[in-house]
C-alpha positions as CSV (number, residue, x, y, z in Angstrom):
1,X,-28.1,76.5,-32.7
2,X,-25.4,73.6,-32.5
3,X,-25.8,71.2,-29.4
4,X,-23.4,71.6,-26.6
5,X,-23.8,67.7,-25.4
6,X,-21.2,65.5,-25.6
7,X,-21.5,62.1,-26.2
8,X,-21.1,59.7,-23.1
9,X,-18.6,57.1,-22.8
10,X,-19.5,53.6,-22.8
11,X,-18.8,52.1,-19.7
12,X,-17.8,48.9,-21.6
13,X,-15.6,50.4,-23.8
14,X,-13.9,52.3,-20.9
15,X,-13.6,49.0,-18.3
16,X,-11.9,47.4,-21.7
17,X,-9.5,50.5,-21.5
18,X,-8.6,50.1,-18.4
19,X,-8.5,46.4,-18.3
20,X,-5.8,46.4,-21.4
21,X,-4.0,49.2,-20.0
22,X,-3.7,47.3,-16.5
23,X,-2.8,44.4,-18.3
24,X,-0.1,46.5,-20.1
25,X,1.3,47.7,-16.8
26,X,1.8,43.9,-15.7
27,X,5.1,43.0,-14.7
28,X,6.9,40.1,-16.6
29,X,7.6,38.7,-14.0
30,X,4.2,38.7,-12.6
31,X,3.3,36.7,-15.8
32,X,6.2,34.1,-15.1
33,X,4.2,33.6,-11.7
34,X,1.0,33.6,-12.9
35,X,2.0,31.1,-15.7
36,X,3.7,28.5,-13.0
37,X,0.7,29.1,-10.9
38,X,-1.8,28.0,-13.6
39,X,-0.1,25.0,-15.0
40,X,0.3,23.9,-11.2
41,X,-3.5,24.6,-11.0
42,X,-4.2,22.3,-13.9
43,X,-2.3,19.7,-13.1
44,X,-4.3,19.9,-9.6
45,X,-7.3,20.4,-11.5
46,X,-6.4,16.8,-13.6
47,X,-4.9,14.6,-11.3
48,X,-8.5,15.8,-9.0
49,X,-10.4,14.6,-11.8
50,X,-13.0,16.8,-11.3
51,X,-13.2,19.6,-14.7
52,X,-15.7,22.2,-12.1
53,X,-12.4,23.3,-10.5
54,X,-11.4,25.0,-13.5
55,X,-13.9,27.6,-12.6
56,X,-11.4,28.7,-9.8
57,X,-8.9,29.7,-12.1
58,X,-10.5,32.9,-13.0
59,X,-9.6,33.6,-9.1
60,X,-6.3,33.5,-10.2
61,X,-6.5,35.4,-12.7
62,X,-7.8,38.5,-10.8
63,X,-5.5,37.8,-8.6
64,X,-2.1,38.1,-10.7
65,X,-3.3,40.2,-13.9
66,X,-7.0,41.6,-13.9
67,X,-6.9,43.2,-10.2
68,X,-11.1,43.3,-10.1
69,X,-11.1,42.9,-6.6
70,X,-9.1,45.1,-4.6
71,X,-7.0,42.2,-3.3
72,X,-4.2,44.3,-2.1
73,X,-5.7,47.8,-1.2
74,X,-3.7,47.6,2.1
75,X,-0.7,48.2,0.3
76,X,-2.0,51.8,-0.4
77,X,-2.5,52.4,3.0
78,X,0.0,53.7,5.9
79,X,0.7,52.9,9.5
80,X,-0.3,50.4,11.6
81,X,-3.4,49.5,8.7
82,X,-0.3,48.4,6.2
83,X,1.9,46.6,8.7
84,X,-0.9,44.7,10.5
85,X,-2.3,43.4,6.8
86,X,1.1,42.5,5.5
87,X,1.3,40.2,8.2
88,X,-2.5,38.7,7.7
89,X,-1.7,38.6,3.6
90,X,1.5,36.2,4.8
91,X,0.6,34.2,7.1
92,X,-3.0,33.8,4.6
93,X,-0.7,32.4,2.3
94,X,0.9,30.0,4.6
95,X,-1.8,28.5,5.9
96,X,-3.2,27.7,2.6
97,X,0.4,26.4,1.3
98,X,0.5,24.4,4.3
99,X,-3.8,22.9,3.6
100,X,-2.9,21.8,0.5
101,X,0.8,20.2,1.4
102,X,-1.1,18.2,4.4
103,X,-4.3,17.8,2.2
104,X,-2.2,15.9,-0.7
105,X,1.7,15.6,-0.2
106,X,1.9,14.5,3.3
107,X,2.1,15.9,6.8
108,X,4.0,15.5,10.5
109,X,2.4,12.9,13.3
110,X,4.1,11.9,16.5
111,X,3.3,8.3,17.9
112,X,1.5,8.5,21.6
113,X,2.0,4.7,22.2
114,X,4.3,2.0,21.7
115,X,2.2,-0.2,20.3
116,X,4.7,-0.1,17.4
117,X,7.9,-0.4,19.5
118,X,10.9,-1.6,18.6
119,X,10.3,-0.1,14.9
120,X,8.8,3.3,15.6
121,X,9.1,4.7,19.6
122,X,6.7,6.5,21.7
123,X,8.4,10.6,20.9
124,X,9.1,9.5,17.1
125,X,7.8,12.7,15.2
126,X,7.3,11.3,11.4
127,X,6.8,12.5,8.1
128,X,3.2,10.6,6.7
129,X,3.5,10.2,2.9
130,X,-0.2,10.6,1.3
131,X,1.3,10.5,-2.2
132,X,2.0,6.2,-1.6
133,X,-1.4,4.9,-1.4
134,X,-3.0,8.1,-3.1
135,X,-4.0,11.1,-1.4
136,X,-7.5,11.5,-0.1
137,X,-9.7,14.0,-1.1
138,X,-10.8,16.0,2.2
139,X,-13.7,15.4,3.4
140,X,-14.6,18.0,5.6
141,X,-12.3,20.5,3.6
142,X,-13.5,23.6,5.9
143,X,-10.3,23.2,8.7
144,X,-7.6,24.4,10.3
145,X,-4.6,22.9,8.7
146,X,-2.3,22.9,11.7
147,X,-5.1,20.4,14.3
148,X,-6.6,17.4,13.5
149,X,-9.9,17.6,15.2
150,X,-9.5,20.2,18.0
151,X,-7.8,23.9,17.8
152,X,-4.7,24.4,20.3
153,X,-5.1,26.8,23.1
154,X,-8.9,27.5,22.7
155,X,-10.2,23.9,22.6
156,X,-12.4,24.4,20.0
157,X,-13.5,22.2,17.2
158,X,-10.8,22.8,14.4
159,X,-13.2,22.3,11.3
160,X,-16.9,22.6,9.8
161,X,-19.2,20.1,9.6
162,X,-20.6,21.2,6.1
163,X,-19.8,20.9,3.5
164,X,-19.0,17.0,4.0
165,X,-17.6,15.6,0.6
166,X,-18.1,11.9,-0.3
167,X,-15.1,9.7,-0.2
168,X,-12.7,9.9,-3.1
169,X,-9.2,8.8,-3.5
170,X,-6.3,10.2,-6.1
171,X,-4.0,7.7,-7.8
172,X,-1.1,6.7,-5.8
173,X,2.2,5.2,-6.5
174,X,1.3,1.6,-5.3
175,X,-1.0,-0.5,-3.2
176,X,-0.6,-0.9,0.7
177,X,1.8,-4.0,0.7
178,X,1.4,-7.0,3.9
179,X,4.0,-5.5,6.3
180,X,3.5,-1.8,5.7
181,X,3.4,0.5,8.5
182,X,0.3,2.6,8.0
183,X,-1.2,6.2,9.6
184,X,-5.0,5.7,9.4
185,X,-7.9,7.2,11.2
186,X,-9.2,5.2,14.4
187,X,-12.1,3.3,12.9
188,X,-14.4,3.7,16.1
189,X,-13.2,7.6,16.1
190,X,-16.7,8.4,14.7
191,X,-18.5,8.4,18.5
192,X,-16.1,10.0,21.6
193,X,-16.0,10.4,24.9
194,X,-13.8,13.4,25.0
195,X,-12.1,12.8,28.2
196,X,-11.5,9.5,27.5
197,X,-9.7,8.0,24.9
198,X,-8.9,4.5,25.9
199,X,-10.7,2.5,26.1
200,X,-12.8,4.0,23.4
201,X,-16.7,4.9,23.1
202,X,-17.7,1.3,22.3
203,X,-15.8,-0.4,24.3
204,X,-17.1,1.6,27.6
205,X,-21.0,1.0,26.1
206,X,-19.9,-2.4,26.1
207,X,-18.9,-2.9,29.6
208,X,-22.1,-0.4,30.8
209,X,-24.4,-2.7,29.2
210,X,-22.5,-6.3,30.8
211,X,-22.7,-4.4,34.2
212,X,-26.6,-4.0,33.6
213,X,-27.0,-0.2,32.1
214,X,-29.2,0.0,29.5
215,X,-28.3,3.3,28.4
216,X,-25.1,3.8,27.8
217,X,-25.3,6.7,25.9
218,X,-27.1,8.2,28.4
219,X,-25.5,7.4,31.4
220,X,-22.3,8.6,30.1
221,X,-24.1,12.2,29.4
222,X,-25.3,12.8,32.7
223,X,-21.7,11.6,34.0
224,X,-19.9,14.4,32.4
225,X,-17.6,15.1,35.0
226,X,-16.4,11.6,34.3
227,X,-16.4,11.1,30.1
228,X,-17.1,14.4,29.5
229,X,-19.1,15.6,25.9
230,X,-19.8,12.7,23.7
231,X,-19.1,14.4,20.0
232,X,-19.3,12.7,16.6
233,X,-16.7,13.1,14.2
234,X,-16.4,12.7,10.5
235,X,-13.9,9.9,8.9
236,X,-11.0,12.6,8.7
237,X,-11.2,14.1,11.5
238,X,-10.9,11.3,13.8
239,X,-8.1,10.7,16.0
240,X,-4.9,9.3,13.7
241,X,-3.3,5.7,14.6
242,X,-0.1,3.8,13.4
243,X,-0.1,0.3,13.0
244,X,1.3,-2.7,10.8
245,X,-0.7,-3.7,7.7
246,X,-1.2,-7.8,7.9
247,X,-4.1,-9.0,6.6
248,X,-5.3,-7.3,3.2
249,X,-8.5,-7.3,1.4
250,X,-10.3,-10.8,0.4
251,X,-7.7,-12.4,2.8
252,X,-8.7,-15.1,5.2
253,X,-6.7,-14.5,8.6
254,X,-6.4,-17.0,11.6
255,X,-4.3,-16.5,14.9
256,X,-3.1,-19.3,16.5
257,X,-0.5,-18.7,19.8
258,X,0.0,-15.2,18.6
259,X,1.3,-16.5,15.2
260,X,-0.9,-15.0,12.3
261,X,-1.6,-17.2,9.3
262,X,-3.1,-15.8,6.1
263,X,-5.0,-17.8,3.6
264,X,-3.8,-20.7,6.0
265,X,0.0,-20.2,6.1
266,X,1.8,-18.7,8.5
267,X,3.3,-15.2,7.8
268,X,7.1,-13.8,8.9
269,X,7.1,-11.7,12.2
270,X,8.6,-8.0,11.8
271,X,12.4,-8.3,13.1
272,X,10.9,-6.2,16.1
273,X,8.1,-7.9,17.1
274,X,7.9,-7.6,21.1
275,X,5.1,-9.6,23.5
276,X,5.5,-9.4,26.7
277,X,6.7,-11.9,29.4
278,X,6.6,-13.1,33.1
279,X,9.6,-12.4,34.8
280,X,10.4,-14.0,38.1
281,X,12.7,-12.1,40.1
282,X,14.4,-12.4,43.4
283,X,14.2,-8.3,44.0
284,X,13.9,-5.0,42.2
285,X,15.6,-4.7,39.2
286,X,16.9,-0.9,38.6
287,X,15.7,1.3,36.3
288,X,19.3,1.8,34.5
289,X,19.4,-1.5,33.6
290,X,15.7,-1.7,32.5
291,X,16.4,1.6,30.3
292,X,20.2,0.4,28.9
293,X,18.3,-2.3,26.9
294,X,15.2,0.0,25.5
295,X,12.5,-0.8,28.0
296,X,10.2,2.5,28.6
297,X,9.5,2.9,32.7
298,X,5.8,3.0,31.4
299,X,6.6,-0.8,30.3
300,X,8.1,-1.7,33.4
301,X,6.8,-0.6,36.6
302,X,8.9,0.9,39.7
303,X,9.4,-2.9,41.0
304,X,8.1,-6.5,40.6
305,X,4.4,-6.7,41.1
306,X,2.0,-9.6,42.2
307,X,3.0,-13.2,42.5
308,X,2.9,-15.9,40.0
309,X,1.3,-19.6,40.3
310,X,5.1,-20.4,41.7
311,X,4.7,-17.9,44.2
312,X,7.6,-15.5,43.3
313,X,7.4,-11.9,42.2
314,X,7.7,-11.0,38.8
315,X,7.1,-8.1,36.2
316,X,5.2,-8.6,33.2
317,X,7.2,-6.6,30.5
318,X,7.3,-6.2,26.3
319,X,10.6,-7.7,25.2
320,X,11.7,-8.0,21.2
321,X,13.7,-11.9,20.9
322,X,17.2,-10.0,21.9
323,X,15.9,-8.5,24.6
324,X,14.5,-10.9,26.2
325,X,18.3,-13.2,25.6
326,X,19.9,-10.4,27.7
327,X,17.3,-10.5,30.5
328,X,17.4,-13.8,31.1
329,X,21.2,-13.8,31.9
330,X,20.3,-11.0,34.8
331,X,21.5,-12.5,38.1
332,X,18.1,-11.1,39.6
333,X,15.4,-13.7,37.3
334,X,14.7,-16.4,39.2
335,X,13.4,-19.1,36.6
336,X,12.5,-19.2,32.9
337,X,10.6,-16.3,31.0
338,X,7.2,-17.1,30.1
339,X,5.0,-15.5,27.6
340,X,1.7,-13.7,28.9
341,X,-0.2,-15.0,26.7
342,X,0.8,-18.9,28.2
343,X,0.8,-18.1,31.6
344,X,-3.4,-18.1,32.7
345,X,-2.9,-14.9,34.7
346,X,-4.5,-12.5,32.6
347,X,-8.0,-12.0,30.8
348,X,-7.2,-12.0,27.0
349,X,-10.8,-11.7,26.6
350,X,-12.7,-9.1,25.0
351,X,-11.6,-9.4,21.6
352,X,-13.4,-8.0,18.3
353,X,-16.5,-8.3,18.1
354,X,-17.7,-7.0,20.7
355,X,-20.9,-9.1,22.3
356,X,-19.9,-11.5,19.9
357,X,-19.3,-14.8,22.1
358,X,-16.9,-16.5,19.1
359,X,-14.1,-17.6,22.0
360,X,-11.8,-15.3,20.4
361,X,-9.3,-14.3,22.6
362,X,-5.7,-11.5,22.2
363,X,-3.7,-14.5,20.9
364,X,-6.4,-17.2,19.0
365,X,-8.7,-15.7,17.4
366,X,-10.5,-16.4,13.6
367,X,-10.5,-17.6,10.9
368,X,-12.1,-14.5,9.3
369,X,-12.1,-12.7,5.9
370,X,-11.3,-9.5,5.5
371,X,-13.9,-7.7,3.4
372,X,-12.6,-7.0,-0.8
373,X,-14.4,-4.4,-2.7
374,X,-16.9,-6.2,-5.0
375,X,-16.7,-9.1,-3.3
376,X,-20.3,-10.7,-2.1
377,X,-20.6,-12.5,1.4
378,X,-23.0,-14.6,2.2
379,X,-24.2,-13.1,5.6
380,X,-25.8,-15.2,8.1
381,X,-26.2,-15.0,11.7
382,X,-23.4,-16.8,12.7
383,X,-21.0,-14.7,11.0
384,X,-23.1,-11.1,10.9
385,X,-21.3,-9.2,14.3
386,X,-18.0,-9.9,11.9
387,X,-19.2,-7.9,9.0
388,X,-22.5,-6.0,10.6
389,X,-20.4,-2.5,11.5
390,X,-18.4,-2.3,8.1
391,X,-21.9,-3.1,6.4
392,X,-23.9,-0.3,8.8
393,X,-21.1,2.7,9.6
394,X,-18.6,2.2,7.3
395,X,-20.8,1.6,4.3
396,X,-24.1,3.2,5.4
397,X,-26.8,1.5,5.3
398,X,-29.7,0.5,7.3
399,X,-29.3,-2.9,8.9
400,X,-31.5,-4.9,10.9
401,X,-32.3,-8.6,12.2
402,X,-35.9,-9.3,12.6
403,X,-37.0,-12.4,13.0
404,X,-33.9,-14.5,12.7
405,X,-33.9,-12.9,8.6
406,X,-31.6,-10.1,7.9
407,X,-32.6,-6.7,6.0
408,X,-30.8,-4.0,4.1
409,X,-32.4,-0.9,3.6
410,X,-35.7,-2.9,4.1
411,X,-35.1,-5.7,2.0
412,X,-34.4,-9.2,3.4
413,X,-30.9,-10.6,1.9
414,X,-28.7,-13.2,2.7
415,X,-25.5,-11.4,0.9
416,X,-24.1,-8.3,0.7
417,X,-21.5,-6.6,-1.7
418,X,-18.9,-4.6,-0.3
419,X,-17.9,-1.1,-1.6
420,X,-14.8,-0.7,-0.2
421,X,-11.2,-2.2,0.7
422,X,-10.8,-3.3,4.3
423,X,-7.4,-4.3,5.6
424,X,-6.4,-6.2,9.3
425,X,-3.9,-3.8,11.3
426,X,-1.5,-5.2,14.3
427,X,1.1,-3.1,16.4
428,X,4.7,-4.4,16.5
429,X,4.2,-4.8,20.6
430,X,1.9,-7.6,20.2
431,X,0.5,-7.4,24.3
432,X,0.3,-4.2,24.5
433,X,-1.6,-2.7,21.1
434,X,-5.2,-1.5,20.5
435,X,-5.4,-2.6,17.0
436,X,-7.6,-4.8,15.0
437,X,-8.1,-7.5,17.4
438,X,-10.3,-4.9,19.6
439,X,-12.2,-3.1,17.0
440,X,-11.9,-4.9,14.0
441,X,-11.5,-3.9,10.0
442,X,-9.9,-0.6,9.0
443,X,-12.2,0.6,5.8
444,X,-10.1,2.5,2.4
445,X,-11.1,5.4,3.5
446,X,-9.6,5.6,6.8
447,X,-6.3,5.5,5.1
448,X,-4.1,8.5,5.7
449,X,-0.5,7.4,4.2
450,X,2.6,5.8,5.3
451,X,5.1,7.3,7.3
452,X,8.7,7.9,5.3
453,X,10.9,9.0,7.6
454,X,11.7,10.1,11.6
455,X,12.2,14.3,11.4
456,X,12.7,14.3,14.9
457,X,13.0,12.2,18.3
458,X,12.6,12.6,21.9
459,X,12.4,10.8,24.8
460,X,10.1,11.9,26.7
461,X,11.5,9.9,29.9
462,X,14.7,11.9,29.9
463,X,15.9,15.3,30.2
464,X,17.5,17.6,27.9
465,X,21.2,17.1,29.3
466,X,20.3,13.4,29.7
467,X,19.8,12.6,25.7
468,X,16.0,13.4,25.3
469,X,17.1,14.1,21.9
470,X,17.5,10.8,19.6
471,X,20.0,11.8,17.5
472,X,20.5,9.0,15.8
473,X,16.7,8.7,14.8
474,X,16.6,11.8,12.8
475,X,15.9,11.0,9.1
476,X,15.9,7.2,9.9
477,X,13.9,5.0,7.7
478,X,10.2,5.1,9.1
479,X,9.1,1.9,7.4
480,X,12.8,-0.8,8.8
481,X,10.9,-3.5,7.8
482,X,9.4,-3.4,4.4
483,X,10.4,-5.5,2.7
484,X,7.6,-8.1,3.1
């Protein structure tokens, strides 16, 4: 009697059916986007330098033409299901448009400070370029794309500590240039106090430990209410800063009455370069004229404050060359303008490196070189708290001075070999910038980018119908003065 069975279909031979029939129903113009999409991918893929992200183009693949995973079963759905996911698949796809523009083209920062005044204001919102110097590989790539370090609203941190990739750098379109304004992460960023910024971690340790606390660390713990949570965060997720590039790597740099000298000849001032000055008045000057030649009330105080040696009131105020021309025609000064820095009434002290007696103060300080890649230093005791934090945090490795000999990961050495670039950064408002002077060298890779251009401006001292908007900021040139 003739069997009834019938022979079973392979299952291979049926997924290849209904792979190649799937594929047959593929739009062309799906295949135009998946074709863009890959060559985009491989350029990525080449200009990362790294061949194991080919591996993710298969994702791609199933995601425009083999379908394995049901990446859009909503779509078969109805009601609230279908609406709720289209708006999860969109706004998906935004955010990781918008990781990879920040991650590798560039992204938006506003400057807090005017430590870079007259060049860049405090409500400048800027578009960074990370294409200049080379984009940076993340480091903690597991992050919200839209906070630095912290999530709005919630509070929360914004990213994962692991995975934490090693440092790498793409190719850029040119070196960081003496005189380039420069968005970097805070070097001293790694250890916080999260209710206080400035003055920073170390510099609070410092002054704990002069005042005769041995523990800074934990005296600042059980004084929450005061610093609040002491966090550590990794290179890229520290806070962002703006400054000038002026010394660069394997430089020498001496300051001498606030003028910098590099490789021992004096360097040109930025057109904007402000310090601030003693001011003797007669009375109050008002805060319309103060504002009608660009000075911040922040800058200036309500009224005159203290005395001087001569006995008259004065403010101490930030003033670029031409400002300072106008203000000393004001009918209300009552003698010449002197620079802070001359007068004696202020402690300039306090100056990079910290516990470091050198007799450095804000404007004498050096000579010192600035750390080169593959450069070797011969290290001594004398000139160790220059180079000891760039050699233990920035570089990591295991330092210690025992008995008057230095050791690197245990073995004694009198040099040391650098594996980064380290560059000297200054704000264009000389007196009144946390830069380099306070915390020293900013490592490679710290750097972020350079800022291009001003998308927006406001003022954060005036009102909407009082011109909080700086129209005529918007697109300006973020970078006035390179041309160094």
């Amino acid at each position: 009697m003739p069997s009834t069975n019938t022979p079973k279909a392979d299952p291979t031979e049926k997924g290849m059916k209904s792979l190649r029939q799937r594929i047959k129903e593929i739009k062309t113009t799906r295949w135009i986007r998946f074709g863009v999409v890959s060559v985009l991918f491989f350029l990525w893929v080449i200009w990362m330098g790294n061949p194991w992200l080919s591996i993710f183009w298969l994702l791609l693949l199933d995601i425009y033409i083999t379908a394995y995973i049901p990446w859009t079963w909503w779509k078969k759905t109805k009601g609230p299901t279908r609406t709720v996911m289209g708006w999860v698949d969109a706004i998906v796809y935004a955010l990781v448009l918008v990781y990879f523009i920040f991650a590798f083209i560039g992204q938006n920062y506003k400057i807090p400070s005017s430590s870079l005044e007259k060049s860049l204001l405090v409500g400048d919102y800027l578009w960074v370029n990370k294409t200049l110097f080379g984009p940076r590989v993340p480091q903690t790539p597991l992050h919200f794309p839209l906070a630095q370090h912290t999530m709005p609203v919630i509070g929360t941190k914004s990213y994962l500590d692991n995975p934490q990739l090693s440092y790498h750098r793409l190719p850029g379109i040119r070196e960081i240039r003496r005189g380039d304004i420069v968005v970097f992460n805070y070097p001293q960023g790694d250890t916080v106090a999260l209710k206080i910024q400035n003055p920073d971690y170390y510099q609070i340790a410092y002054e704990l430990r002069r005042s005769g606390i041995e523990n800074p660390r934990e005296f600042m713990e059980q004084n929450r209410d005061r610093y609040g949570e002491i966090v550590w965060r990794p290179v890229d997720r520290r806070e962002n800063y703006v400054k000038r590039a002026i010394g660069l790597p394997g430089e020498r740099l001496m300051i001498r009455n606030d003028s910098v000298f590099i490789n021992g000849r004096p360097i040109a001032e930025p057109d904007n370069v402000q310090y601030n000055y003693i001011i003797p008045v007669s009375g109050p000057v008002s805060e319309e004229k103060w504002s009608e030649i660009g000075v911040r009330a922040d800058d200036h105080g309500m009224a005159p404050v203290g005395a001087d040696i001569t006995g008259f009131s004065f403010y101490d105020v930030p003033l670029t060359g031409a400002m300072k021309a106008q203000v000393e025609k004001w009918p209300e000064v009552n003698g010449p303008l002197r620079k802070e820095s001359s007068t004696g009434l202020f402690d300039l002290s306090g100056m990079f490196p910290l516990g470091a007696d050198y007799g450095w103060t804000r404007p004498d300080m050096g000579e010192l070189w600035i750390p080169k890649r593959g450069s070797t230093l011969h290290l001594t005791l004398a000139n160790l708290p220059v180079y000891e934090r760039a050699i233990r945090v920035y570089e990591g490795n295991d330092l210690q001075v025992r008995d008057g000999k230095i050791y690197i990961n245990g073995e004694q050495t009198d040099y040391y070999t650098f594996k980064l670039d380290y560059y000297w950064m200054m704000g264009d408002n000389r007196d009144r910038s946390a830069d380099s002077r306070y915390w020293g060298f900013v490592p490679e890779d710290h750097i972020v980018g350079a800022p291009m251009f001003v998308i927006a401006s406001f003022d954060e001292e005036k009102g909407w119908f009082d011109g909080k908007i700086r129209w005529n900021r918007i697109l300006r040139d973020a970078n006035p003065d390179d041309k160094w």
